[in-house]
Every structure is written in C-alpha cells, then in structure tokens.
C-alpha positions as CSV (number, residue, x, y, z in Angstrom):
1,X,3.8,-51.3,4.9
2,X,5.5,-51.8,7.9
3,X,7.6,-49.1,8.0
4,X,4.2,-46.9,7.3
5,X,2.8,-48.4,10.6
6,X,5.7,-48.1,12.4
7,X,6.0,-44.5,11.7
8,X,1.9,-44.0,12.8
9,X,2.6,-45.6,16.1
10,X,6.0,-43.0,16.7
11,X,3.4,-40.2,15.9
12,X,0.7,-41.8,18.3
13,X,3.2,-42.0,21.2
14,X,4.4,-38.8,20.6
15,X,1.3,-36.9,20.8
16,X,0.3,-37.3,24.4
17,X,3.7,-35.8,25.3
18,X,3.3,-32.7,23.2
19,X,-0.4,-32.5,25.1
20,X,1.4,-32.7,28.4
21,X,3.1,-29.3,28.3
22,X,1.3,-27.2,30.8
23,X,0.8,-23.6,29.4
24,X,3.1,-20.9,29.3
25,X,2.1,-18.6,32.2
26,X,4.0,-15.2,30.9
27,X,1.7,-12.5,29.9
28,X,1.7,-9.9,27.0
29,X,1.2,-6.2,27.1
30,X,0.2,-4.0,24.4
31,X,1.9,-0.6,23.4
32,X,0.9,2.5,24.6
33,X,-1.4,4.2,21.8
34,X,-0.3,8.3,21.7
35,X,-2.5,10.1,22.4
36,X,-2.4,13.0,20.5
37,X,-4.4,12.9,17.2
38,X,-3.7,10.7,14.5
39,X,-5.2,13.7,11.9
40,X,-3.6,17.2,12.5
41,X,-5.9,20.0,13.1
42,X,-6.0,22.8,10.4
43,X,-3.3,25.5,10.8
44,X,-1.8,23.7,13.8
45,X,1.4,22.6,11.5
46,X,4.4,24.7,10.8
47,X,5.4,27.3,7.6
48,X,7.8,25.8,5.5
49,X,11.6,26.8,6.1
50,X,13.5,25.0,3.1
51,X,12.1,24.3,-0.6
52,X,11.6,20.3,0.8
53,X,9.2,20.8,3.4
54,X,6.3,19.8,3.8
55,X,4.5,22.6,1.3
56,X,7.2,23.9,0.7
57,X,8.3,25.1,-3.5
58,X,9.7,21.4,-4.3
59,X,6.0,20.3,-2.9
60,X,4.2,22.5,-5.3
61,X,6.4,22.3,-8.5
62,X,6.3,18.6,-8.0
63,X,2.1,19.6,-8.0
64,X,2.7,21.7,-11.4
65,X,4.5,19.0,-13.2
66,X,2.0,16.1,-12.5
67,X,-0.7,18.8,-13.7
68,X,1.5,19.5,-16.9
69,X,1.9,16.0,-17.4
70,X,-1.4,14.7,-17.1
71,X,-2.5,17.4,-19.2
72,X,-0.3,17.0,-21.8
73,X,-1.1,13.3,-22.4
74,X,-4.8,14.1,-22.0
75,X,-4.2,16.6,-24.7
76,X,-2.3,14.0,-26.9
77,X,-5.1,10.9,-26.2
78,X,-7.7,13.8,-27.3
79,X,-5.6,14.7,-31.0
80,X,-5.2,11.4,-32.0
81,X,-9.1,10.1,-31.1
82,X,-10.2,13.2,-33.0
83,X,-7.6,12.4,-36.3
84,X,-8.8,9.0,-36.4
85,X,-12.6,9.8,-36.2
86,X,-11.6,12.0,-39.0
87,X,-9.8,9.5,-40.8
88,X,-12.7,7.5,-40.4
89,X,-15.3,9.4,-41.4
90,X,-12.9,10.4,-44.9
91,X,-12.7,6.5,-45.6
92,X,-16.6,5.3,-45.4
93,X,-18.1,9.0,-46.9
C-alpha cells in the first residue's frame, strides 16, 4: 500500500513540471498544392509509343482477357445452374 501511494505522490509532483513547459513557438507550413488539374482533360494526353503505355496493346489485351475470363466463368456458373435445375426437375417428376 505504501509503495502504491508513494508512487501517486511521484506522479503528483511530476505533473506541475510537465505543465510548466512554455509552448513550442516554431510554426508549420503546408505544401504547395499544383495547380494544374488533378483530372486530365479529354484528348489532352499523349498516343501511345510502346505496347506498355498507357492505352497502349498490353492495356487492351489485358482488357480482352479479363472480358474472356469473366465470360467464361459466367458461362460455366450458367451450365451448371441449368444441369442441376434439370437434374432436379428429373428427380421430383
């Protein structure tokens, strides 16, 4: 018990003297923000030169697989709901 109350009067003492501190007088300044436009205008970007570029033919056959591919499992999800209503309907008629 003692060693409780000793410890509260450490904490006590020690408080005014963290309060004492005056305040930090430096300042902070914030970034420039650019200024030009966050969102690019239509047509104000550049053609392509190489296959990675920014719409270039890596861009758009990346685009024609994810089609393929959610197409294909679309297709797959669609065969099996329609064998098992099938298999279904064979069991209860």
């Amino acid at each position: 018990m003692r060693l409780i109350a000793a410890a509260l009067v450490v904490l006590v003492l020690a408080a005014p003297a963290a309060h004492a501190q005056e305040p930090d007088t430096t300042t902070t300044s914030l970034p420039q923000v650019p200024t030009q436009e966050i969102v690019p205008q239509p047509g104000s970007g550049a053609e392509p030169d190489e296959a990675g570029d920014r719409g270039g033919a890596l861009q758009l056959g990346l685009l024609a697989l994810v089609v393929v591919a959610m197409g294909g499992a679309v297709a797959v999800v669609v065969r099996q709901s329609r064998q098992s209503r099938r298999a279904r309907q064979a069991a209860d008629g």
